[in-house]
N, C-alpha and C positions, 0 to 999 in steps of 0.2 A: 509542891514537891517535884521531884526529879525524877520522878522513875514513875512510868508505867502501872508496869506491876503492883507495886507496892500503894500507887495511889488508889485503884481500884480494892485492895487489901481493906485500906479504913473502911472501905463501905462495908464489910462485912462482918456476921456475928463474930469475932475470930473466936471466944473461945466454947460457942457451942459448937463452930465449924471443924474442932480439934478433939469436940470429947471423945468422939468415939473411931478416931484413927487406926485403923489395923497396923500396927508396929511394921510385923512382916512385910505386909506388900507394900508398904510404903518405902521401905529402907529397902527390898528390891527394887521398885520404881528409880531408886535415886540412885543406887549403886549402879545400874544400870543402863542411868543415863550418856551419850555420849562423851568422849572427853573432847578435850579442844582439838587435837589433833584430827580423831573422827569428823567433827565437825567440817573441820578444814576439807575435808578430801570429799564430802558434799558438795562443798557451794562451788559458786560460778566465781570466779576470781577476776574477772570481768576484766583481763591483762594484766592486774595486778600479780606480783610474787609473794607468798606465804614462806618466812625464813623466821630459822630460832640461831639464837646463839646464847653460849652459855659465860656467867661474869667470872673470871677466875677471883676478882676480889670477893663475892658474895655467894659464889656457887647456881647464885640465879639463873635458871634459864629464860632467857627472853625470847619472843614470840613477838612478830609485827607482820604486817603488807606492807610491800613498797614497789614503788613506779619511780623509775630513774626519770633523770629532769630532760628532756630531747633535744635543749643547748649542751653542748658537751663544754662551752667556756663557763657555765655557769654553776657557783658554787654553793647555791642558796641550798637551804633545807627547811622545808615545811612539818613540824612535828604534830603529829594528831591525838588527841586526845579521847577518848569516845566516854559512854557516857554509862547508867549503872546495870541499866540490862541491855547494854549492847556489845559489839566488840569491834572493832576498828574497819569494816566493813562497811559500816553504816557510812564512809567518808568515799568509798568507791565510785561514788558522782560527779567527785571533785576531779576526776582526771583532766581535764585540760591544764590544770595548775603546774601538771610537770613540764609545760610549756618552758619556764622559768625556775623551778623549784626540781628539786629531788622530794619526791612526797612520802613520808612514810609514818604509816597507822600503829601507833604502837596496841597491842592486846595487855592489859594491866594481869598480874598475874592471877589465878582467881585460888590460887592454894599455894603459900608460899611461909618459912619460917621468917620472914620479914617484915610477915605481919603480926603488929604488936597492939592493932585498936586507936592509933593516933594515925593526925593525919599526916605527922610528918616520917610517915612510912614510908607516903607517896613522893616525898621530896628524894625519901632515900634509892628507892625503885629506880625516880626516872634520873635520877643522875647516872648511877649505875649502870643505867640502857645507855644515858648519855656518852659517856666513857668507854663502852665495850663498842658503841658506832663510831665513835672520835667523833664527837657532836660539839663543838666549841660554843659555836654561834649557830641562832635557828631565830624561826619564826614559829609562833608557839599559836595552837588553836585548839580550844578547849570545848566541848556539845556536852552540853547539859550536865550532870555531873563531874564530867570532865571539863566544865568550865570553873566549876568550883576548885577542883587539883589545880588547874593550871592557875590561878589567882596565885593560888599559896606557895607554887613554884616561882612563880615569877616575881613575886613580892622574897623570897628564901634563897633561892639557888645562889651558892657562891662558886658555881661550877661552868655553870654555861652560861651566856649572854642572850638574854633575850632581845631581839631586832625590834617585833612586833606583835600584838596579844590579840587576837581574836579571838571573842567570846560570842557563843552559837547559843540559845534557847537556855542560859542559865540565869544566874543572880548572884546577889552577894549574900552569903548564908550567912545567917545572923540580923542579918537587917532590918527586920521586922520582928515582933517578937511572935507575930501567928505563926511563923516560920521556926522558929527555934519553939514552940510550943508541940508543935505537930510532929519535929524530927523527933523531939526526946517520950514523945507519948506513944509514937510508935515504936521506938526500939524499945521502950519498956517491956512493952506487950509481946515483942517479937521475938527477942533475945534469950527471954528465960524458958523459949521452946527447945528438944533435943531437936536433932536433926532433922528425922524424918518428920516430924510435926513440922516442920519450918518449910522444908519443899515440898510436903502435902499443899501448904497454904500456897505458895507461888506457882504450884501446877496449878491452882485453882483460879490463882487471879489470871494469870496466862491465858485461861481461857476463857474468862469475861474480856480481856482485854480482843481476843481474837472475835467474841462476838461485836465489843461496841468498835473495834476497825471496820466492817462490814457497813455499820452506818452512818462514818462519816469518814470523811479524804483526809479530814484534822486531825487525825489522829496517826502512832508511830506505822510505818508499814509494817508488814508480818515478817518480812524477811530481813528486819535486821535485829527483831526480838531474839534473846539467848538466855535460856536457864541457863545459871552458870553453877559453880561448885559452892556449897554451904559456905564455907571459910569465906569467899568474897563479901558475901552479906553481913556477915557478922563484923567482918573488917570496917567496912564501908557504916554500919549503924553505929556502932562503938568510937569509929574517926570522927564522925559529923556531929557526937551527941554535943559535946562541948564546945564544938568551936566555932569561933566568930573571925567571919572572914572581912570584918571593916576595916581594923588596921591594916591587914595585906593590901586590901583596894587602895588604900590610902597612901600606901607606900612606892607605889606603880607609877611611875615615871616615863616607859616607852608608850609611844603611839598604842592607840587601842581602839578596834572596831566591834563596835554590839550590834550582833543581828537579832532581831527578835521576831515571832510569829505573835501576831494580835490572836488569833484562834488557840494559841494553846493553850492547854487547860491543864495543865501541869506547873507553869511557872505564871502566876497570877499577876495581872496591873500592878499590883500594890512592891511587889516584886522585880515588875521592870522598872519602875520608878527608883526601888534603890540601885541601879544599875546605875541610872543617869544621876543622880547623887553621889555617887561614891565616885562615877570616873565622867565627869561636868566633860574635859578636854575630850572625850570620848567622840569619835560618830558613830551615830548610832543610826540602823534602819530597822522600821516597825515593816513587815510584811504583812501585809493585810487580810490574804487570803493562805498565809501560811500556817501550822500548827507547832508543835514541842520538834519535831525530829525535819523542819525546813532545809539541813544541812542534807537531808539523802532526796526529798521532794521538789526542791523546788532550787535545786542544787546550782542550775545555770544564775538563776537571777543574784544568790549567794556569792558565784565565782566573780562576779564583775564586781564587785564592795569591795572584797577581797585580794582581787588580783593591784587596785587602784590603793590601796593598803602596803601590800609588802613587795613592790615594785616601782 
């Protein structure tokens, strides 16, 4: 699975862990949580710029980081994807890349009427973002859940041209069927909770997660972990229950590089296996000593794959 959070969730009783929820403080807990903009005005933006702009075709407001490219002749653009409990931060390591690229982090939205529970939401989103940046042509890279989005965009989009697809710590979803067994046993379980039962459980996993980072490097750092707003979880369960991302891989024609972490424990062997299956013309590198979130860790050894990729 692709998420942190929610993979530490299976281990747990969920629905003794739910009987006796206090409604109240729970539904303050979460109404009270940061919004994104809050968030932003925390963190370290590490040179990076946080900008919104709103679609006059859909009303959306879109939300990204971006690093101009330090070639002023060069017209490339590097689109980023991030993954299900992060947000576009998590790519802030990649700064050398605007060497050559204009880099920019898109934030998916996490409470939007655009979401409708498929995943060709996310086709509609980032076109969308696409067309409000005049994004014709890009080089598209996708970290872990956001590897799974950008598959389906780049097998879908009759909008924008993809150059080239790099895929970061994910899979081809559907692949396996332990995989499609696990996505839709989970959302079963998860979905028929209200709200505050639902980010009861994800504070909870949050913080096993925060305990087993403590005991190992392989695992996501803390700082690019983010409770997000209920509506993205539910978008993102209900997107992935049915769909099978093999015909997209299959459809995938531009160049394409799969980095993967042999340590992570989030996207299994059996998993990276259907990677190199579904895209053979692929290069592919195993990091040996890397985990699930390699794209913010171990980010320099990442940029040189990369950079020999879409240049």
């Amino acid at each position: 699975m692709f998420d942190i959070i929610l993979k530490h969730l299976l281990s747990l009783t969920i629905s003794l862990a739910t009987l006796f929820v206090p409604q109240e403080k729970w539904q303050r807990k979460m109404e009270s949580e940061p919004t994104q903009a809050e968030r932003i005005a925390e963190k370290d933006l590490k040179g990076w710029t946080f900008s919104t702009l709103e679609s006059k075709h859909t009303g959306q407001i879109h939300t990204y980081y971006e690093l101009p490219c330090t070639d002023s002749t060069s017209r490339k653009k590097l689109l980023l994807l991030h993954g299900f409990n992060t947000d576009g931060s998590i790519f802030f390591n990649l700064k050398p890349l605007a060497a050559t690229h204009r880099l920019i982090a898109y934030n998916f939205p996490e409470k939007t009427e655009l979401f409708t529970g498929s995943i060709r939401d996310f086709e509609e989103i980032i076109d969308d973002f696409c067309e409000v940046m005049q994004l014709d042509t890009i080089d598209l890279l996708g970290n872990s859940l956001g590897g799974i989005i950008a598959q389906f965009y780049t097998a879908h989009t009759g909008t924008v041209t993809i150059r080239n697809l790099i895929l970061v710590s994910t899979y081809v979803h559907g692949a396996t069927k332990a995989n499609v067994r696990q996505m839709r046993r989970m959302a079963d379980k998860l979905l028929p909770y209200p709200d505050y039962k639902l980010f009861y459980l994800l504070s909870m996993g949050s913080k096993i997660s925060t305990r087993t980072e403590k005991k190992g490097e392989e695992d996501s750092p803390l700082e690019t972990v983010v409770i997000k707003q209920i509506p993205w979880y539910r978008e993102v369960l209900k997107a992935m229950y049915w769909h099978d991302g093999t015909a997209d891989a299959g459809s995938i024609t531009c160049p394409v590089l799969v980095l993967q972490g042999k340590k992570d424990r989030l996207v299994p062997v059996e998993e990276m296996k259907s990677v190199r299956k579904y895209f053979p013309d692929a290069k592919v590198n195993i990091f040996d000593d890397a985990g699930h979130t390699l794209i913010f860790s171990q980010a320099k050894e990442a940029i040189a794959d990369i950079y020999q990729l879409i240049n």
